[in-house]
C-alpha positions as CSV (number, residue, x, y, z in Angstrom):
1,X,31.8,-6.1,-22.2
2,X,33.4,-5.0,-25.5
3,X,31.4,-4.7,-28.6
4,X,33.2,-5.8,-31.8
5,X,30.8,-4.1,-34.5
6,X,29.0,-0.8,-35.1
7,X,25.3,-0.1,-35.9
8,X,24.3,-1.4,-39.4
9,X,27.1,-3.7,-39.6
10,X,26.5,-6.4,-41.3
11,X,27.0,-10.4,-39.8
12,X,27.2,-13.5,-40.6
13,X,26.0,-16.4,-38.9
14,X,28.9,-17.6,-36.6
15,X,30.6,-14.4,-36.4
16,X,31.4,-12.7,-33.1
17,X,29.8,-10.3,-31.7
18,X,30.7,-8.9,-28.9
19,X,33.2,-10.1,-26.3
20,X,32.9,-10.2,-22.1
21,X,34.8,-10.2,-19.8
22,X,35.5,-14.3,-19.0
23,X,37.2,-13.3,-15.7
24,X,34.2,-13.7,-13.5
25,X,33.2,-17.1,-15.7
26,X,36.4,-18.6,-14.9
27,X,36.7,-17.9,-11.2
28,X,32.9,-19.5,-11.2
29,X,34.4,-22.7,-13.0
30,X,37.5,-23.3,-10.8
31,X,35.4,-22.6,-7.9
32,X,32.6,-24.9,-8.7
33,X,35.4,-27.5,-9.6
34,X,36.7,-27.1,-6.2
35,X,33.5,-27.8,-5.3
36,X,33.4,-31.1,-7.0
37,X,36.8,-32.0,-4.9
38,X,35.9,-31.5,-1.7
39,X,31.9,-33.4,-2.7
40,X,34.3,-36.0,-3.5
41,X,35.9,-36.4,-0.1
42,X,33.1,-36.5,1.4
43,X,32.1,-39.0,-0.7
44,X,34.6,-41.4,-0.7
45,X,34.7,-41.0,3.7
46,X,31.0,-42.1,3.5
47,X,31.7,-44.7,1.2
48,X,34.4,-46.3,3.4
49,X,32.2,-45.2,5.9
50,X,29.1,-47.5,5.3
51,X,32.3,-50.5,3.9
52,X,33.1,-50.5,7.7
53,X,29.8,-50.1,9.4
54,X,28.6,-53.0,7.1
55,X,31.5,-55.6,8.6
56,X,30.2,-54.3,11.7
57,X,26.9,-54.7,11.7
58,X,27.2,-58.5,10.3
59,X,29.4,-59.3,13.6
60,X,26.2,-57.5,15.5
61,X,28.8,-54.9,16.6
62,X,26.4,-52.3,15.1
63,X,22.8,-52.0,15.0
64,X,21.4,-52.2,12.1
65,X,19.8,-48.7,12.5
66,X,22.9,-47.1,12.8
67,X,24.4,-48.7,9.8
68,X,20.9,-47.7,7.9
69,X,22.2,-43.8,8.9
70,X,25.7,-44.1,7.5
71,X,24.4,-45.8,4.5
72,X,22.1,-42.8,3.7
73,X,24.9,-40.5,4.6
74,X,27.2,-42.4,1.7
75,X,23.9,-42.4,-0.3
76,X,23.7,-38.8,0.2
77,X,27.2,-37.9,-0.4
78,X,27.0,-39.6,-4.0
79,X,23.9,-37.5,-4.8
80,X,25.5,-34.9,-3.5
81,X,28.7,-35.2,-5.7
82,X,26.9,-35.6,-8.8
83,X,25.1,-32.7,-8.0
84,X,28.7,-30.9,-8.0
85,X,29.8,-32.1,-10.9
86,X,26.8,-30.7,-13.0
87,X,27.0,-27.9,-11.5
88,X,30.7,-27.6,-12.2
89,X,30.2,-28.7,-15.7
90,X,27.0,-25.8,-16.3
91,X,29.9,-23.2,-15.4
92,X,32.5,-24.4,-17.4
93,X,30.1,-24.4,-20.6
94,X,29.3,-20.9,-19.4
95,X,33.1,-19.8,-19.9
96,X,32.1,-20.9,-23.5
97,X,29.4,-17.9,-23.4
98,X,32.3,-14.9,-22.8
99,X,32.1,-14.7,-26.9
100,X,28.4,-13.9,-28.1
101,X,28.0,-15.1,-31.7
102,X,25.6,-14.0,-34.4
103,X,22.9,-16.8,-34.7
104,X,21.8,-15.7,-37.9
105,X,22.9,-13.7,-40.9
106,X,21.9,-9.9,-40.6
107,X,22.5,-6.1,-39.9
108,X,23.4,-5.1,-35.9
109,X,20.5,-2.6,-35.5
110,X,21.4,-1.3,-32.0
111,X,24.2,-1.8,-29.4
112,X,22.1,-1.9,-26.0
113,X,25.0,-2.1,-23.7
114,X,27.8,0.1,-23.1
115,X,32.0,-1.2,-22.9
116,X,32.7,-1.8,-19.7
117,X,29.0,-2.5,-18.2
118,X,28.0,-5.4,-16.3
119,X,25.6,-7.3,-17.9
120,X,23.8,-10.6,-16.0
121,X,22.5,-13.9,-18.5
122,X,19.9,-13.6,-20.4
123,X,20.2,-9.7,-20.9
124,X,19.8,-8.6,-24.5
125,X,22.3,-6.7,-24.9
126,X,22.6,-6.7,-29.0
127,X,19.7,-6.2,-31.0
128,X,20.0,-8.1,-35.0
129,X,17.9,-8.0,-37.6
130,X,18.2,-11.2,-39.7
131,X,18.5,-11.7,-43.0
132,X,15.7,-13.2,-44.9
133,X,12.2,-12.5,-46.1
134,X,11.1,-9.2,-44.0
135,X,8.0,-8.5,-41.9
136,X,7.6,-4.7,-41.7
137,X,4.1,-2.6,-39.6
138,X,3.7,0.6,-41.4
139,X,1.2,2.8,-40.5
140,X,-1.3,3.9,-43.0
141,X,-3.8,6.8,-42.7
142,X,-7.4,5.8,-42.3
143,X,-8.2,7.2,-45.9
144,X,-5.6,5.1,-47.4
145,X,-7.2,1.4,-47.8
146,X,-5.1,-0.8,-50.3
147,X,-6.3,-4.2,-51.1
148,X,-4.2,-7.3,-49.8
149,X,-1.5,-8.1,-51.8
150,X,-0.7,-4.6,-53.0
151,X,3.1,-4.5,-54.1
152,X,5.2,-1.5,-53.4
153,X,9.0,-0.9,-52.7
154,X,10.6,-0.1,-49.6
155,X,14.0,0.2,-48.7
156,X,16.3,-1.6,-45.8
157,X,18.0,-0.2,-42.8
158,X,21.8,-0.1,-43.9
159,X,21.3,-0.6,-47.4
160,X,19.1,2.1,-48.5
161,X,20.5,2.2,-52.2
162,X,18.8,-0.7,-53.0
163,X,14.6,-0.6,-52.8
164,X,13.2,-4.6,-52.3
165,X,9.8,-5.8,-53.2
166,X,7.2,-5.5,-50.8
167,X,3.9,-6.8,-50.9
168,X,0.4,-6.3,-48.2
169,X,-0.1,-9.6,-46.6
170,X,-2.5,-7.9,-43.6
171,X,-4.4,-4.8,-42.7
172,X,-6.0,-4.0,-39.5
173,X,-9.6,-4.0,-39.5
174,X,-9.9,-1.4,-36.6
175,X,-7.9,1.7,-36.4
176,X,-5.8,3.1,-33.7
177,X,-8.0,5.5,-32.0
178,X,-4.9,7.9,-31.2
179,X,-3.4,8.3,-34.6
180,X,-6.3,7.1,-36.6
181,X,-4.2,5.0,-38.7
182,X,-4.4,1.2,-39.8
């Protein structure tokens, strides 16, 4: 793993992010591929498999059970080679995943994994906030009540120079019983 921005760096959508290591994702591909070779030959031997067994079983040479057996056995050997080949094809699109892109626009607000660490899918390992309209919980003491809709300015993380509009769309009707705020 090897992060390509720092903290408050800002992205666009599109733009990399951080990089792994595609080593392990392309041994998983050409094993999976080999996979889908041997599937293959196994395949085809059925298939000529249940080619000759039919011949045989029209001369009576065969009975018909035993040709019902190879015929599920080529059967099987299909499914089974399909099955290969999606699975080859879900690790090749993985080798696609070695460079983690920004789906949005935004600032990199923390880095949660280290150069060098293993990470497994699905582990956040990059945390963005996106550009756009902002949703923000602030904490308010229990004497301060302001009505909905009050404006106010606040500033954003990495670009604290310049204070945006911000306006009360909700406030708790309880407060927290620990800090007594809403």
């Amino acid at each position: 793993m090897n992060a390509l921005l720092i903290t408050g760096q800002s992205v666009k959508r599109g733009q990399p992010l951080m990089r792994l290591d595609p080593a392990d994702l392309k041994l998983q591909a050409v094993a999976q591929q080999q996979a889908v070779d041997a599937a293959r030959a196994r395949a085809r031997k059925a298939i000529s498999d249940e080619a000759r067994y039919r011949g045989l079983v029209g001369a009576g040479a065969v009975s018909a059970s035993e040709y019902d057996q190879i015929k599920a056995a080529a059967d099987s050997a299909k499914a089974d080679l399909s099955a290969a080949q999606a699975q080859a094809n879900v690790a090749q699109n993985a080798t696609g995943y070695a460079v983690l892109l920004a789906d949005s626009d935004g600032v990199v607000m923390e880095t949660l994994a280290e150069p060098g660490q293993v990470v497994s899918a699905g582990q956040a390992v990059i945390r963005l906030a996106r550009a756009g309209q902002r949703e923000a919980l602030v904490q308010l003491p229990e004497t301060l009540r302001p009505a909905i809709g009050s404006e106010a300015l606040a500033t954003r993380y990495g670009d604290e120079t310049q204070p945006v509009a911000a306006k009360l769309r909700l406030l708790s009707d309880a407060a927290d019983a620990t800090t007594r705020t809403f």
